[in-house]
C-alpha positions as CSV (number, residue, x, y, z in Angstrom):
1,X,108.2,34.1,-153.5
2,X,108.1,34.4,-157.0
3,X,108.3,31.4,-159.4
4,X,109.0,32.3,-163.0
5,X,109.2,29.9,-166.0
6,X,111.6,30.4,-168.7
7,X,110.4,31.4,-172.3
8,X,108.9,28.6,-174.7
9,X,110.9,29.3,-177.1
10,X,114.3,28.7,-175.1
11,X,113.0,25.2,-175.8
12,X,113.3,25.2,-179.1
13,X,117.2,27.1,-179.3
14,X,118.2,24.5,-177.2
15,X,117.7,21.7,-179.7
16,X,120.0,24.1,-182.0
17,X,123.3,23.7,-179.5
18,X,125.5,21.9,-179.0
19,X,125.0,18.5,-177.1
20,X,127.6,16.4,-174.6
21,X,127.2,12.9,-175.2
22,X,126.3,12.1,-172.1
23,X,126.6,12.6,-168.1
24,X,130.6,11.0,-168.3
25,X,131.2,13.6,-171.2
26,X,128.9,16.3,-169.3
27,X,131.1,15.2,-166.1
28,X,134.7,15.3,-167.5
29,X,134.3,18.3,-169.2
30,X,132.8,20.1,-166.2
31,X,135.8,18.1,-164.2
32,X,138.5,19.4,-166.6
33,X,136.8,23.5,-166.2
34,X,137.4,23.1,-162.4
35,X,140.9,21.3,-162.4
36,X,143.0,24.2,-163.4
37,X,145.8,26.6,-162.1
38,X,143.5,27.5,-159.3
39,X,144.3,24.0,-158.0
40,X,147.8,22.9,-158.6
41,X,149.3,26.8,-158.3
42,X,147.1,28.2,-155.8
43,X,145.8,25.2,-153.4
44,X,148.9,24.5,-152.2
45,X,150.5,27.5,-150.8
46,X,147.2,28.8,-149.6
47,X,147.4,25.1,-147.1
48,X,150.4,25.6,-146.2
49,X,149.6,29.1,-145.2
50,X,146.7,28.8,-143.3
51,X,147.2,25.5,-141.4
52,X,147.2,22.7,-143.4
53,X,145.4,20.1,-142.5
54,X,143.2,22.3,-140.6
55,X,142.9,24.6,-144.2
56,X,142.0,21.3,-145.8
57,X,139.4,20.1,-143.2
58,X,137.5,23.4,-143.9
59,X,137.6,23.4,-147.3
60,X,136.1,19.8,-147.7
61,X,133.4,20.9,-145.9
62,X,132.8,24.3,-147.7
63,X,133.1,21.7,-150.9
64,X,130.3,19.8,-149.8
65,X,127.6,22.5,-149.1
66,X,128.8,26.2,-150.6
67,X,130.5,24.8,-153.4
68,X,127.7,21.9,-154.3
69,X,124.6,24.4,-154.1
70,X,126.6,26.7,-156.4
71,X,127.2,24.2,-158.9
72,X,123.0,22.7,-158.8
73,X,122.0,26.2,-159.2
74,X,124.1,27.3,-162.4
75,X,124.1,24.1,-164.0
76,X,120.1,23.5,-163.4
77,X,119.5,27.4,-164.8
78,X,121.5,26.1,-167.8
79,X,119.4,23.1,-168.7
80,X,116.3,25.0,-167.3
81,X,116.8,27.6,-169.8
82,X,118.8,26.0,-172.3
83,X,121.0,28.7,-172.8
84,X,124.7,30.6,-171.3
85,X,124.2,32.8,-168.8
86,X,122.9,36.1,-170.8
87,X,120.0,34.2,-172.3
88,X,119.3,32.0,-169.1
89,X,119.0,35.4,-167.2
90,X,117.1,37.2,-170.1
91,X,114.3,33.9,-169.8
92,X,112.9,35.2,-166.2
93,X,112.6,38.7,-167.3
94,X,113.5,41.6,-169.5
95,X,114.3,44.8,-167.3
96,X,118.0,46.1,-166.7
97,X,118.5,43.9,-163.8
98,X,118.6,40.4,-165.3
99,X,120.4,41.9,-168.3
100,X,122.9,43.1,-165.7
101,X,123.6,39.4,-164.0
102,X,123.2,37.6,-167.5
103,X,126.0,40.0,-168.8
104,X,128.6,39.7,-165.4
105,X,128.2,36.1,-165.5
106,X,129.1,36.0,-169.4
107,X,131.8,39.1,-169.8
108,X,133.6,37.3,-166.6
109,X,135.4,33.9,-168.7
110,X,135.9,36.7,-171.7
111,X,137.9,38.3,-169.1
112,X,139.6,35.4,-167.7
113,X,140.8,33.4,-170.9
114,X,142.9,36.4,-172.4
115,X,145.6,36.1,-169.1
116,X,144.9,32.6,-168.5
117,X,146.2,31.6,-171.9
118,X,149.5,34.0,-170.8
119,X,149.8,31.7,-168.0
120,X,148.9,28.3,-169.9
121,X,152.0,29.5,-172.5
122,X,154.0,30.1,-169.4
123,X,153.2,26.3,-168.2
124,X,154.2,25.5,-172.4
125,X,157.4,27.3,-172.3
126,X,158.6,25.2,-169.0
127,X,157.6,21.8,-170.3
128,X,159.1,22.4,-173.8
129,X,162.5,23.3,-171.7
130,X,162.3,20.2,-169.5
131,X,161.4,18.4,-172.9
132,X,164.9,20.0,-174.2
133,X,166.7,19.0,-170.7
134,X,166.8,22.3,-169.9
135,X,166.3,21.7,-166.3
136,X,169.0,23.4,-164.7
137,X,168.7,26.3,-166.1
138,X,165.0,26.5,-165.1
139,X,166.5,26.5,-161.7
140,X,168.5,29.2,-161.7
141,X,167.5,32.1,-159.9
142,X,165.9,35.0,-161.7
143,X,165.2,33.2,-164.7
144,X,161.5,33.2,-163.7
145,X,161.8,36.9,-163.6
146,X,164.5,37.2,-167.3
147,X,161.6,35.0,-168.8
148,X,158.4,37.2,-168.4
149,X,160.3,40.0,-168.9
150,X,161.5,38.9,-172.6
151,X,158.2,40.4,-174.5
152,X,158.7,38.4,-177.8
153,X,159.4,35.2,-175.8
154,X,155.9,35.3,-173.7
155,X,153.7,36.7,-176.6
156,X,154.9,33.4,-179.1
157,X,154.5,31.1,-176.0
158,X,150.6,33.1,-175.0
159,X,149.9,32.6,-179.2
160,X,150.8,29.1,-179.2
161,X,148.8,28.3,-176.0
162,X,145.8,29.8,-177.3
163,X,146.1,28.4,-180.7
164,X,145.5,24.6,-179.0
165,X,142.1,26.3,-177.2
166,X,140.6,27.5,-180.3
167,X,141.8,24.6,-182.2
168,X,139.7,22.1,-179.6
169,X,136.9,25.2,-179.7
170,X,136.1,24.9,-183.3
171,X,136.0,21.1,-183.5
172,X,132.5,21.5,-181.4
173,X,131.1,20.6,-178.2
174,X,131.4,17.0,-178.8
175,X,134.5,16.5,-181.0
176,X,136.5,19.0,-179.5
177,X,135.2,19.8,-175.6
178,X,134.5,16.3,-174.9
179,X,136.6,14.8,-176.6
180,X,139.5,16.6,-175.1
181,X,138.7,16.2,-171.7
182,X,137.9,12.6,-172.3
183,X,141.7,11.9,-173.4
184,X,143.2,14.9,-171.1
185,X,141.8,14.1,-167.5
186,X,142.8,10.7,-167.2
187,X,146.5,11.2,-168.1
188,X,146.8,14.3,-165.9
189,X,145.1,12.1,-163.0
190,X,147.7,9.2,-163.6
191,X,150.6,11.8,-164.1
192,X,149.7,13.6,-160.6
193,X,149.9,10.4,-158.7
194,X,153.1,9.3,-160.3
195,X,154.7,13.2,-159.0
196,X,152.8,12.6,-156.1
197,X,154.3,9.2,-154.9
198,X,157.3,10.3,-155.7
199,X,157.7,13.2,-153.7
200,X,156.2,11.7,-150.4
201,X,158.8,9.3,-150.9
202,X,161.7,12.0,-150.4
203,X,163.9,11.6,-147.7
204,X,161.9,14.2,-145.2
205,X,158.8,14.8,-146.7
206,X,156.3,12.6,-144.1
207,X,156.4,15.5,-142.0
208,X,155.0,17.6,-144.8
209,X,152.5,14.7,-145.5
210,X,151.3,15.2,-141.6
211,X,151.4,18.6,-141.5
212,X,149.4,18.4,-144.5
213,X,146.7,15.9,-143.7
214,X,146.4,16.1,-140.3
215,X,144.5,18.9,-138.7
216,X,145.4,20.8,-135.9
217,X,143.0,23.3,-134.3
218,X,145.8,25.4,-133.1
219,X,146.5,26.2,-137.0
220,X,142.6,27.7,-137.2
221,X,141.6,31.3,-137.7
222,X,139.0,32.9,-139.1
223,X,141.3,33.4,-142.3
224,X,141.5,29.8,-142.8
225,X,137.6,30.2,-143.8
226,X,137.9,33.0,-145.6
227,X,140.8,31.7,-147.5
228,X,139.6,28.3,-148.1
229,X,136.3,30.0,-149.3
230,X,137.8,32.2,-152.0
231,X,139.8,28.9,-153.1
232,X,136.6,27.0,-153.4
233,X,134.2,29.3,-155.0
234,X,137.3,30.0,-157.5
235,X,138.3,26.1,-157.5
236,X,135.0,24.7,-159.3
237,X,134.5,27.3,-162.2
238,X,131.8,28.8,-160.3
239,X,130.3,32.4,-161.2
240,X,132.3,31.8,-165.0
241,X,129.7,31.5,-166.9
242,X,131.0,27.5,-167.6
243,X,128.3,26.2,-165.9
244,X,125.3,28.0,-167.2
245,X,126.5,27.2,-170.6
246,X,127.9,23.4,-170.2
247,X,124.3,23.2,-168.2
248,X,122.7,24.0,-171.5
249,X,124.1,21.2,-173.5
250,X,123.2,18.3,-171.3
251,X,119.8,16.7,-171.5
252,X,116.9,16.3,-169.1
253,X,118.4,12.5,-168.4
254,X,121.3,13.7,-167.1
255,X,121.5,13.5,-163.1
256,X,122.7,16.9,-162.4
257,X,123.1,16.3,-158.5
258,X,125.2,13.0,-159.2
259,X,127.3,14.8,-161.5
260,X,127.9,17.6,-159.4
261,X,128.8,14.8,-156.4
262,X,131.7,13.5,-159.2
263,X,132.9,16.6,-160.2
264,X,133.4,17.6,-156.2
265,X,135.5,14.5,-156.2
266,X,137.2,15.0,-159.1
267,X,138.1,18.3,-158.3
268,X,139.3,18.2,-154.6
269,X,140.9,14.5,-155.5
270,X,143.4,16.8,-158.1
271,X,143.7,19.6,-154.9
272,X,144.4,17.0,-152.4
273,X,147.1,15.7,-154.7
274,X,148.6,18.8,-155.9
275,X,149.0,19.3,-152.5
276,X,150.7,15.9,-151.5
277,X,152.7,17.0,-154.8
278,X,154.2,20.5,-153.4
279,X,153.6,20.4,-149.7
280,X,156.1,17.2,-149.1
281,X,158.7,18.1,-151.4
282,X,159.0,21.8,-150.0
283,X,159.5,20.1,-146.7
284,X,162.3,17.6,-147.6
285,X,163.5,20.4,-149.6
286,X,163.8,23.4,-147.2
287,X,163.8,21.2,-143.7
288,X,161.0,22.6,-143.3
289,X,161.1,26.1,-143.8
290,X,157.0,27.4,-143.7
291,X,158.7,30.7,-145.5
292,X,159.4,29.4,-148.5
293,X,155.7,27.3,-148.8
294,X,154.5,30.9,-147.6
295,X,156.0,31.8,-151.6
296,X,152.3,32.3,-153.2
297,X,152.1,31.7,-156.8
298,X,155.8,31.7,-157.3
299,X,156.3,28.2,-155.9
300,X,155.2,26.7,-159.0
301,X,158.0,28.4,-161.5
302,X,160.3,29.4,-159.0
303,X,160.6,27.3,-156.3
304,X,159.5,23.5,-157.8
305,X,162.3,23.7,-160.4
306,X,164.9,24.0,-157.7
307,X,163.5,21.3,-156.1
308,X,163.3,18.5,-158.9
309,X,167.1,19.4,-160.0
310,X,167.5,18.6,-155.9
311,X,165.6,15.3,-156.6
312,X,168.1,13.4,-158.6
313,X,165.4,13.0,-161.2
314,X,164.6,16.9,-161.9
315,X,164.1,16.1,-166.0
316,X,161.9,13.7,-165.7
317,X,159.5,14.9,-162.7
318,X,159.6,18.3,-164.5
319,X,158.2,17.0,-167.5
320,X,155.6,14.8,-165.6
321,X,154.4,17.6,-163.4
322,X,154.3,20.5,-166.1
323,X,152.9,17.9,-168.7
324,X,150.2,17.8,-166.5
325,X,150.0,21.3,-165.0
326,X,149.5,22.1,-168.7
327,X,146.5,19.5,-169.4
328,X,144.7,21.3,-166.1
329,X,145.3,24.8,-167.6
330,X,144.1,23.4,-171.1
331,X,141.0,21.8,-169.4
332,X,140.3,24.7,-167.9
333,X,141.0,27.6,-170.9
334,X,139.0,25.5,-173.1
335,X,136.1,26.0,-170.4
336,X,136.7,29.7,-170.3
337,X,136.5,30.2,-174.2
338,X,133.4,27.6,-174.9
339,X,131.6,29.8,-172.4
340,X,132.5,33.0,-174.2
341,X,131.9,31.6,-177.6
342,X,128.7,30.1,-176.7
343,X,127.6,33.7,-175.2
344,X,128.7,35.1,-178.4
345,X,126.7,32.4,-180.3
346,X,123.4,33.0,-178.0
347,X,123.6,37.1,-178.8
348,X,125.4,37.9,-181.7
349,X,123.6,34.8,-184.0
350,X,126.9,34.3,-185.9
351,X,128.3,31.3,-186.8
352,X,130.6,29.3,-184.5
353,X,134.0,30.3,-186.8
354,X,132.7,33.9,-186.3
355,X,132.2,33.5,-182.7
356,X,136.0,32.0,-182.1
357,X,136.8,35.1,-184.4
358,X,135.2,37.8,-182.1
359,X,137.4,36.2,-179.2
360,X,140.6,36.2,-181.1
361,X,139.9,40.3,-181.1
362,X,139.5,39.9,-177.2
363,X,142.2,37.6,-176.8
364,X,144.7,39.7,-179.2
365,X,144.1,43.1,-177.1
366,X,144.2,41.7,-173.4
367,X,146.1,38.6,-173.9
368,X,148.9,40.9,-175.9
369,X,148.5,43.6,-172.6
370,X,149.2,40.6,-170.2
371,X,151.5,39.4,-172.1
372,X,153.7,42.2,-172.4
373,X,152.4,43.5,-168.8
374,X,156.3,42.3,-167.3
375,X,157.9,43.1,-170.1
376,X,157.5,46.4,-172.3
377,X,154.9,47.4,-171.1
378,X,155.3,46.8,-167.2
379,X,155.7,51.3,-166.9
380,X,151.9,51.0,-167.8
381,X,149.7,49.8,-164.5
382,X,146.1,50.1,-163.5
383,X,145.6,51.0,-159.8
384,X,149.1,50.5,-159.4
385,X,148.7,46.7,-160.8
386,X,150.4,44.9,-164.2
387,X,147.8,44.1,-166.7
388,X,147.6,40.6,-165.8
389,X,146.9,40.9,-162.1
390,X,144.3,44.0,-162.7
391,X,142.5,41.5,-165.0
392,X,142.6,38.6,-162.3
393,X,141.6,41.1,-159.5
394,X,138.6,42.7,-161.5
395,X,137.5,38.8,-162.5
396,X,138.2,37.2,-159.3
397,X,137.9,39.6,-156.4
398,X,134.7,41.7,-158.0
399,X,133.0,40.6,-160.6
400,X,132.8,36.5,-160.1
401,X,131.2,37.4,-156.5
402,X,128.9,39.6,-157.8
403,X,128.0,37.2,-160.6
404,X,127.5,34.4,-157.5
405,X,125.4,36.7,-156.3
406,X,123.1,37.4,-158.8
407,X,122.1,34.1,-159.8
408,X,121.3,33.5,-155.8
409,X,119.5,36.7,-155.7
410,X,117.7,35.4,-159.2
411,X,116.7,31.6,-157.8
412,X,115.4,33.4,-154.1
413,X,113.0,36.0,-156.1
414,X,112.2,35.0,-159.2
415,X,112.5,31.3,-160.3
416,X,112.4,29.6,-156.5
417,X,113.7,26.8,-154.6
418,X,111.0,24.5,-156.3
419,X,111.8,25.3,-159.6
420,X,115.4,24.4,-159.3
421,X,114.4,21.0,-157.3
422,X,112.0,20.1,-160.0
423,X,114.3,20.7,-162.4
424,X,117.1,18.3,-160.6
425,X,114.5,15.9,-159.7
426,X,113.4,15.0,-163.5
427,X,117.1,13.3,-163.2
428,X,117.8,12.5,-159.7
429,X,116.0,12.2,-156.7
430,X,118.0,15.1,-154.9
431,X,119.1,13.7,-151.5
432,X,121.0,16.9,-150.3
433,X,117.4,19.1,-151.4
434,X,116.8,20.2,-147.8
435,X,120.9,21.5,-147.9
436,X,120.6,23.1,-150.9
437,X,117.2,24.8,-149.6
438,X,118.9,26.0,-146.0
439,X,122.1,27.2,-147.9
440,X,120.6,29.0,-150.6
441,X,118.4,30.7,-148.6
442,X,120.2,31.3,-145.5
443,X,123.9,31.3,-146.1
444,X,124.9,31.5,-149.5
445,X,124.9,35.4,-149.8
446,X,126.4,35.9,-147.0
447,X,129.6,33.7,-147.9
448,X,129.5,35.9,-151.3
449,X,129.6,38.7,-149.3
450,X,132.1,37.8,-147.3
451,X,134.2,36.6,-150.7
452,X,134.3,39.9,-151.8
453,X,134.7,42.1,-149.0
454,X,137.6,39.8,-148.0
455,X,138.9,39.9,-151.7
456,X,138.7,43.4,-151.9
457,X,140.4,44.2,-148.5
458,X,143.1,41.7,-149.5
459,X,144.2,44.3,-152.1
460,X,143.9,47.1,-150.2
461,X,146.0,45.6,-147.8
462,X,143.7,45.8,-144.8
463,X,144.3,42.3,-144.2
464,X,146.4,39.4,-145.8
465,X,145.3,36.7,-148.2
């Protein structure tokens, strides 16, 4: 095995960059990346699908291995290299190849903010009508579907949305990233145990709570893995780019594997909840009916608003749980666009304005197509899919797995296990080391693998995610 050292002079840029103020800042920040849509619209119906508790079981335990060696290894490579994920792949070599897993890992969040900004003005336009006291009519039916189909309506909502990223973006590492996130994840935390208590409290919802919580082997298939796989590796920001680049700004004092421990807790603490949030309240809601938890990503503007105007209090819980369903997406589209600006920063060597510029080109072309994907523009499709959903499957289902991939296939050849422990080491004394040796080296690809295969099949309808 190869161990390779990453060029003096990456040294020296990274004293240019932008800097966290320290491990809380460095921790929040990473915390706010992972806590997004993937966990309060996605984590839910995917538990109730594949068996709950039993769904949950598993993914605490992928969390804890899978998801903890992925997050050492891009965040170490960051600080390592000082530099996002083109420039940190570009320091162990110059041929085609580590250009190639450099660029997948960096074009991925420039891919991902455009529609996630569409969906963030979505979450905008639902808590400005709850704001209003709009609730009932949130709970008709169809008005999900009138809404995304009213062009000029989702394209002001995706402007405004993005408008509060690149505001935060500009401001710096410091002043805006951190700062944000230092203000942001606290509320959202206290805002999603105040929904949560109140929905367990719902006449009926205990046996959601049970069926939630409790595992029961009968539930398990290999689908639950597979499932609560994707959700993980999707969950924690992994294979974005986010890492490599929030990596970079932390110093060598940071302890990387304590960090990584709080951000695992932060994040599944917020999935757990979510879950508590939507899980109970479907069941006191539909008796309950596993068909309409089944929903998939509809629950959240569909099927939630029915159930708060069911509530007594649907106003107030509506403004409580989109407030914070907006502060995750925030967290997390702030994420996406400091690793896209910072990539644009480490290549182009323009300023930062010029930078946020460049993306507002990116975001203006396939935000505007996502946008208007249900709307005017829904006769034009890609492989049969709206804009939106051919962006998320391109991100998601090919190109974040290949990403993964390439930075195992990076540490195994060229850098090596040692490398990444002494890197972790300077910081922390790396108690899970022989873990993170056994599941790089032995497992890790093969879960990628098994990500994207899965993924891919999911579209194609061979089987059923």
């Amino acid at each position: 095995m190869n161990q390779a050292s990453p060029a003096n002079h990456t040294n020296h840029s990274a004293k240019l960059r932008g800097r966290f103020s320290g491990r809380i800042g460095y921790v929040l920040a990473v915390a706010g990346s992972a806590v997004g849509l993937g966990n309060i619209w996605r984590f839910p119906y995917l538990a109730a699908k594949y068996g709950g508790g039993m769904f949950l079981l598993v993914y605490l335990i992928l969390m804890v291995t899978f998801g903890f060696v992925l997050i050492v290894s891009e965040t170490a490579l960051g600080r390592m290299t000082g530099k996002s994920p083109i420039g940190a792949f570009r320091s162990f070599g110059s041929s085609l190849p580590f250009h190639l897993g450099g660029w997948i890992n960096a074009v991925v969040p420039m891919l991902i903010v455009p529609y996630y900004c569409v969906i963030g003005g979505w979450v905008l336009k639902y808590l400005f009508e709850y704001v209003r006291g709009n609730a009932l009519s949130l709970a008709e039916d169809g008005h999900f579907s009138q809404f995304i189909a009213s062009s000029a309506q989702v394209e002001f909502w995706f402007i405004l949305f993005s408008a509060l990223v690149f505001f935060v973006i500009l401001a710096g590492v410091k002043s805006g990233v951190e700062r944000v996130s230092r203000v942001m994840m606290p509320i959202l935390i206290i805002l999603a145990v105040f929904v949560t208590i109140y929905s367990i409290t719902r006449p009926g919802a205990l046996e959601g709570v049970k069926y939630f919580l409790i595992p029961n082997f009968d539930d398990f298939s290999w689908m639950t893995v597979v499932a609560a796989m994707g959700q993980m590796f999707y969950s924690l920001s992994i294979a974005m780019g986010v890492l490599y680049t929030y990596g970079s700004y932390i110093g060598k004092d940071v302890d990387i594997e304590k960090s990584t421990t709080q951000v695992e807790i932060f994040d599944t603490a917020i999935a757990v909840l979510a879950g508590m949030m939507i899980i109970p309240a479907v069941f006191a809601f539909s008796g309950g009916d596993m068909s309409v938890l089944k929903a998939g990503p509809s629950l959240t503007f569909i099927t939630l608003p029915k159930i708060f105007v069911s509530m007594g209090a649907g106003t107030l819980v509506g403004i409580a749980f989109f407030l914070m369903f907006l502060f995750a997406a925030l967290t997390s589209a702030i994420s996406l666009m400091e690793a896209s600006v910072s990539s644009l920063e480490d290549e182009l060597h323009l300023s930062r304005p010029k930078c946020c510029l460049a993306m507002c080109l990116v975001m203006a072309t396939a935000g505007t197509a996502s946008a208007l994907g249900y709307g005017v523009w829904d006769f034009v499709t890609l492989f049969g899919m709206s804009f939106l959903d051919f962006f998320d499957f391109l991100t998601n289902s090919i190109m974040m797995p290949l990403a993964a991939l390439a930075t195992c296939i990076l540490i195994i050849r060229v850098v090596g296990l040692d490398a990444i422990a002494r890197e972790v080491e300077q910081s922390s004394p790396f108690r899970r080391k022989k873990l993170y040796y056994f599941f790089l080296k032995y497992l890790a690809a093969i879960c990628i693998t098994i990500i994207l295969i899965s993924s891919i099949a999911n579209v194609l309808g061979i089987i059923s995610l």
